[in-house]
C-alpha positions as CSV (number, residue, x, y, z in Angstrom):
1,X,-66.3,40.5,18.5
2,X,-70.0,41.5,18.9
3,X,-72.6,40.3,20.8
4,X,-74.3,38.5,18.3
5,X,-71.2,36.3,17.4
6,X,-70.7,36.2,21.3
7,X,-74.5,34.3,21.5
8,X,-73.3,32.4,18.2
9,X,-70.0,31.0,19.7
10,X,-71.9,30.3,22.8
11,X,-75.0,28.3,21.1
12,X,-72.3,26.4,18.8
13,X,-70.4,25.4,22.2
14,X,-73.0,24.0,24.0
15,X,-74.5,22.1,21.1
16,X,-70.8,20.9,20.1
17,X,-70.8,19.6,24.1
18,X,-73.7,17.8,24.0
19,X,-72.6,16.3,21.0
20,X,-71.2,12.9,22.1
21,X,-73.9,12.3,24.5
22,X,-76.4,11.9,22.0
23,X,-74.3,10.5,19.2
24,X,-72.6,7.9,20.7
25,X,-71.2,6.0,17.3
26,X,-67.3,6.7,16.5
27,X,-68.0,6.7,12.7
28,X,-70.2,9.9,13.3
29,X,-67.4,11.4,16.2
30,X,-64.8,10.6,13.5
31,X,-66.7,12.7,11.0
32,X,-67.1,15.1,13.4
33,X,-63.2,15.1,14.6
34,X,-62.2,16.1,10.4
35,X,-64.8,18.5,10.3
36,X,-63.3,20.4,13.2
37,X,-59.9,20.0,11.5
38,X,-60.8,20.8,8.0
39,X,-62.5,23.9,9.9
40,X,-59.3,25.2,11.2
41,X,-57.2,25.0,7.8
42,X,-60.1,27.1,6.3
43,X,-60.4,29.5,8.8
44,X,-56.7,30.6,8.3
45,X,-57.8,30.4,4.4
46,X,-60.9,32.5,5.2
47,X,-58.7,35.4,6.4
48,X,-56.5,35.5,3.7
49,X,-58.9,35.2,0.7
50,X,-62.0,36.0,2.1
51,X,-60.6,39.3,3.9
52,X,-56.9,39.9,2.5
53,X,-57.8,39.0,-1.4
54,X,-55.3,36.5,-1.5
55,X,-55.4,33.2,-3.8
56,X,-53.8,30.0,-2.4
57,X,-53.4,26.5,-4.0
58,X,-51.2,25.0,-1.9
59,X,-52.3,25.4,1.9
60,X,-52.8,21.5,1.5
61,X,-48.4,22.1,1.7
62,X,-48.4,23.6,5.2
63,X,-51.1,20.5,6.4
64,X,-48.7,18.4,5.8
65,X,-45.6,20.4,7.2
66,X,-47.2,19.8,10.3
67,X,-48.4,16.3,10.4
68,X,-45.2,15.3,8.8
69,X,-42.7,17.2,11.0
70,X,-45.1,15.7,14.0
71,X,-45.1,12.1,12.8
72,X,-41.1,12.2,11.9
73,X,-40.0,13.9,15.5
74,X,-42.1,11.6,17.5
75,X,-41.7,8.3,16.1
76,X,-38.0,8.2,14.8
77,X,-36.8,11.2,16.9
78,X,-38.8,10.6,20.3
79,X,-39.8,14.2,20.9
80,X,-42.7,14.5,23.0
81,X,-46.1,16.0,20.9
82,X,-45.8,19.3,22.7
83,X,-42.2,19.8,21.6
84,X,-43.3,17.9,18.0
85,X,-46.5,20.8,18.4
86,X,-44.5,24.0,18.4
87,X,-41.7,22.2,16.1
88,X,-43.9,22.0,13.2
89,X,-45.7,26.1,13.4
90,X,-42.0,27.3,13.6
91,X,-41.0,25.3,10.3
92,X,-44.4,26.3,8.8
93,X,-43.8,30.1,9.8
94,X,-40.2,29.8,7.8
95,X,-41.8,27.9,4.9
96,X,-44.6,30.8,4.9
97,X,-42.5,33.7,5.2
98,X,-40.0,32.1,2.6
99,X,-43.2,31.7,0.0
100,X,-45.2,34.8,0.6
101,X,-42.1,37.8,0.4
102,X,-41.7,36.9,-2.9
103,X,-44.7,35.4,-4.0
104,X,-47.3,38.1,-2.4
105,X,-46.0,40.7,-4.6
106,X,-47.9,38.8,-7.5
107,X,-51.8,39.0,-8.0
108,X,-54.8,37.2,-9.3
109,X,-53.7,33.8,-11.1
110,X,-49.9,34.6,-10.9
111,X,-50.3,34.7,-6.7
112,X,-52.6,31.1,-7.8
113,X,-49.8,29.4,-9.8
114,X,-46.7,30.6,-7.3
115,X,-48.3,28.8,-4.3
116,X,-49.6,25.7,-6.5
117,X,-46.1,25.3,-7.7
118,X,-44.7,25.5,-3.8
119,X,-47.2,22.9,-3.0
120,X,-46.5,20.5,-5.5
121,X,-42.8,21.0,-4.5
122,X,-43.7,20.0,-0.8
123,X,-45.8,16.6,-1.9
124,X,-42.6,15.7,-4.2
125,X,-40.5,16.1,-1.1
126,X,-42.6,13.8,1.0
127,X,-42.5,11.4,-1.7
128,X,-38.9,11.3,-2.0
129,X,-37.6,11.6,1.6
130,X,-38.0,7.5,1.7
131,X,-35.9,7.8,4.5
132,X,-38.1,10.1,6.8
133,X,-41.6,10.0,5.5
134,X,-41.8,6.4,4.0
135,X,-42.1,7.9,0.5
136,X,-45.6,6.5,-0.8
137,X,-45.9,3.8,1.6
138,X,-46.4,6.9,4.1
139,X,-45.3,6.8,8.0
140,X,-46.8,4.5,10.4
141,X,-47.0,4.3,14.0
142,X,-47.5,7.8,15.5
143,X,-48.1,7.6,19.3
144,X,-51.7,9.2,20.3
145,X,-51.9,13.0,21.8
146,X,-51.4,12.7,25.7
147,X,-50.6,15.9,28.5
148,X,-49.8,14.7,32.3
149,X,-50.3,11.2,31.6
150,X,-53.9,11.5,30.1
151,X,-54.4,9.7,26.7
152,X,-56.9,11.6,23.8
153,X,-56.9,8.0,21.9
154,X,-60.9,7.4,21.6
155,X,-63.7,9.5,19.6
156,X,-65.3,11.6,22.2
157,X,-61.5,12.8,24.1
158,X,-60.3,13.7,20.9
159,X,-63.5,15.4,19.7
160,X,-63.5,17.7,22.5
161,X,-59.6,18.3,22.1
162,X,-60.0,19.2,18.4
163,X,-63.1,21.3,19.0
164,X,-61.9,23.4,22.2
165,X,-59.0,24.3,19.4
166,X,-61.2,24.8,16.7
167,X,-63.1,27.0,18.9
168,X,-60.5,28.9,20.7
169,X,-58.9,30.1,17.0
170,X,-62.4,31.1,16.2
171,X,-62.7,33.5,18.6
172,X,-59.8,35.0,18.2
173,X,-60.2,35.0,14.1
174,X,-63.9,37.1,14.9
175,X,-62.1,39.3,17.2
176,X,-59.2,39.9,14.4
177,X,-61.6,40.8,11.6
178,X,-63.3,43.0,13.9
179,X,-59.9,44.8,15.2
180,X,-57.7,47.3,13.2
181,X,-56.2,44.6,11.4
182,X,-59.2,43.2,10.0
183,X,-60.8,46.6,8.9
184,X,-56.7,47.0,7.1
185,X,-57.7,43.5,5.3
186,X,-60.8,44.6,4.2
187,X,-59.1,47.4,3.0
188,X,-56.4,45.5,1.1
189,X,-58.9,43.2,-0.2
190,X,-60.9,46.2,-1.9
191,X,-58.1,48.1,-3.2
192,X,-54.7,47.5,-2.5
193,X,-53.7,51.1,-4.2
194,X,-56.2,52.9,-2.0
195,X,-55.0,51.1,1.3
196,X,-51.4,52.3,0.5
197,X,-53.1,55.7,0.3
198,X,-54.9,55.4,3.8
199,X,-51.7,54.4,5.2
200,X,-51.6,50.4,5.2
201,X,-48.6,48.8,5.3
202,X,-50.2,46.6,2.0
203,X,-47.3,44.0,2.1
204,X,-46.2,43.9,6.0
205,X,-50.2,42.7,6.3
206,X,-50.2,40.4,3.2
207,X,-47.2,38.5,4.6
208,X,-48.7,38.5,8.2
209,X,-52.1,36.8,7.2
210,X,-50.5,34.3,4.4
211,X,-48.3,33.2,7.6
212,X,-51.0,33.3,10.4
213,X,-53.2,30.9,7.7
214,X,-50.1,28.5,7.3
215,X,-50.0,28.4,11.2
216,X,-53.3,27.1,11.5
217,X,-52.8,24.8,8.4
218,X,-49.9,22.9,10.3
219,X,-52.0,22.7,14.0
220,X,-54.6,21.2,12.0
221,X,-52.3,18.9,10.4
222,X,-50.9,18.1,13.8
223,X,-54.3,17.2,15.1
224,X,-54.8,15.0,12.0
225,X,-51.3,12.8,12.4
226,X,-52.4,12.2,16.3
227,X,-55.7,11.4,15.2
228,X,-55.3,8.9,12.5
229,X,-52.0,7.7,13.2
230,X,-50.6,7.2,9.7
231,X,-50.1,9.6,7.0
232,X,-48.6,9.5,3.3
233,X,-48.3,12.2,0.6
234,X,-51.7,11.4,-0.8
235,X,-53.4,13.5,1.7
236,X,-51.5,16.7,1.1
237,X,-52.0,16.6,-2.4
238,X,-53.3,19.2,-4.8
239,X,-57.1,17.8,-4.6
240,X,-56.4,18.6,-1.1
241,X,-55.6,22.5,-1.6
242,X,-58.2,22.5,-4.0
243,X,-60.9,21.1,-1.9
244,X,-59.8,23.2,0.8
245,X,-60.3,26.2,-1.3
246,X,-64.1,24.9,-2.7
247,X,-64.9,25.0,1.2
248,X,-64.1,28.5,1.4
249,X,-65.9,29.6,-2.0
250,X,-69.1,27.3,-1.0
251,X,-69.3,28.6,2.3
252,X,-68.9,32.1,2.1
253,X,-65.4,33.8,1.6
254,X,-65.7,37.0,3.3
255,X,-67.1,35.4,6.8
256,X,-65.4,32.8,9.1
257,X,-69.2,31.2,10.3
258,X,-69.2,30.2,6.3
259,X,-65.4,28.8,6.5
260,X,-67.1,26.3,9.3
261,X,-70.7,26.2,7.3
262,X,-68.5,25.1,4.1
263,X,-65.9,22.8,6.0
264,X,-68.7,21.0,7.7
265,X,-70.5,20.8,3.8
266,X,-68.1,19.5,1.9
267,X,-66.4,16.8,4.7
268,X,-69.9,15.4,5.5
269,X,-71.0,15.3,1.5
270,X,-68.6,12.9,0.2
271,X,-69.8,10.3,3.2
272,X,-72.8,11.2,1.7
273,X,-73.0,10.3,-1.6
274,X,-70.9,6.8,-1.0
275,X,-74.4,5.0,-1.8
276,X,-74.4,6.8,-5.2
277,X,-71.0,4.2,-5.8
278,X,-70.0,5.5,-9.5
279,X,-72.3,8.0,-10.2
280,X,-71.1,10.2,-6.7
281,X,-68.6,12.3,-8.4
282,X,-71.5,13.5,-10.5
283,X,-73.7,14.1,-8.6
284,X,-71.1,15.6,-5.7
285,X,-70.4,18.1,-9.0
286,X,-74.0,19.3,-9.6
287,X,-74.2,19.9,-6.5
288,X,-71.4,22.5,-6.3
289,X,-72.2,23.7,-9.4
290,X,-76.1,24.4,-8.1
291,X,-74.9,25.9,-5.3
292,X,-72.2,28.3,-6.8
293,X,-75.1,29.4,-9.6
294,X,-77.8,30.2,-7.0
295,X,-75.3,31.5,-4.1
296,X,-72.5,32.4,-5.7
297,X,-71.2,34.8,-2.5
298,X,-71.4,31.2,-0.6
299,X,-74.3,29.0,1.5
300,X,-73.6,31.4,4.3
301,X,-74.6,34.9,2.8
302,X,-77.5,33.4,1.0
303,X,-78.9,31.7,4.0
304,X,-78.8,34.8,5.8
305,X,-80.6,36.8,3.4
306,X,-82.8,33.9,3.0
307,X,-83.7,34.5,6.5
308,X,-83.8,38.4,6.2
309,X,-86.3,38.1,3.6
310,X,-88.9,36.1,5.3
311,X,-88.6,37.9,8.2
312,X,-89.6,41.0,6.1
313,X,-92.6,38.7,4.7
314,X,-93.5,37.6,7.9
């Protein structure tokens, strides 16, 4: 990681810690506590499309894994949250290795339609498991995150928990794209044939960044059961992957600071446009379209050269 993301990490880290002292209402902490979630799932979605070249529609799939498998163990099983925690990345990890040995050996729309179909397979399951999940009703109760006796339950303890996560898997996603591994993505994502050639291990990496991105899709989804303390299959949806996806594509696909610069985009714009009423899907739509015709390598990339430019002029 360079010196500039260093100073970047650092700025976004003090301004992230003053936060709450200044904004002091939960509605904007609550915002602030999805942003930092959303941010996670698209970090691990960054790597593997933005870097890897790899399409997934159903990442909204392993969210769920992991607030469901959170919610079930700790209200009708009693496991602590840690235990509940490291529960739901080990079912995650199977569930991604299971999908992407098989699945990563498609391309392009094929790889598209193979993880869409896993993920509608996963919200069916939630649905049905009446028994476990509560079907469509969805699962109530889940306790709060607490360590040692100390409770997260309230806006500003559970905005720093979420961000000090969201943070820490930042740094180490800038310190894996600029590591062996990511110049190997990079590579894969430009040619696969000519990465073989170099000597990448094309699949071995494929099936290691697919599974890394599910792992931070199911801590996220963790954070989110603890958080709002209900969940049904609604929120795991297809819309979900999909939206998931737009953040990556608005926000800049081949750079992690446009994962977060489209996360916190598209979670804040909806709130936005609530005083539109009927008219906010429209509008929410020319937006995305405005901004995919005049940036289409994401916010990010044309902001920096934005920037570039009138540096140059001035």
């Amino acid at each position: 990681m360079g010196k500039e993301n260093r100073r970047a990490v650092f700025i976004l880290m003090i301004c992230l810690g003053i936060f709450p002292f200044f904004i002091r209402s939960d509605y904007y902490l609550s915002i602030m506590i999805f942003i930092g979630i959303n941010a996670i799932i698209v970090m691990g979605l960054s790597l593997l499309m933005g870097y890897a070249g790899q399409i997934s529609l159903g990442h909204a799939a392993f969210f769920g894994i992991g607030a469901y498998c959170s919610g079930v163990l700790t209200v009708k099983l009693g496991f602590s949250i840690f235990t509940a925690f490291f529960c739901g990345i080990f079912l995650s990890t199977i569930m991604a290795m299971a999908i992407a040995i098989p699945t990563l050996k498609l391309k392009g729309h094929y790889l598209a339609v193979a993880t869409l179909g896993f993920g509608e397979i996963i919200y069916v399951i939630f649905n049905e498991l009446l028994e476990i999940t509560g079907g469509p009703s969805g699962l109530s109760g889940i306790p709060s995150i607490h360590f040692f006796g100390y409770s997260f339950k309230g806006g500003w303890r559970y905005f720093y928990l979420v961000w000090t996560v969201a943070i820490l898997l930042l740094i180490f996603s800038l310190n894996i794209i600029h590591s062996r591994i990511g110049r190997a993505l990079r590579a894969v994502h430009g040619s696969e044939v000519a990465a073989q050639a170099m000597g990448v291990n094309v699949s071995q990496f494929k099936i290691q960044v697919f599974v890394l991105s599910a792992i931070y899709a199911s801590v996220a989804g963790t954070l989110y059961a603890h958080f709002v303390t209900f969940i049904s299959p609604s929120t795991f949806s297809l819309f979900v992957s999909i939206l998931l996806l737009m953040m990556v594509v608005i926000g800049g696909g081949g750079s992690i600071w446009g994962a977060l610069l489209g996360a916190g985009i598209l979670t804040v714009l909806p709130e936005s446009l609530r005083a539109f009423r009927d008219f906010d899907i429209l509008v929410y739509g020319i937006i995305l379209m405005t901004i995919l015709l005049f940036m289409p390598e994401g916010i990010f990339k044309g902001l920096t050269l934005s920037l570039i430019w009138m540096r140059k002029k001035w």
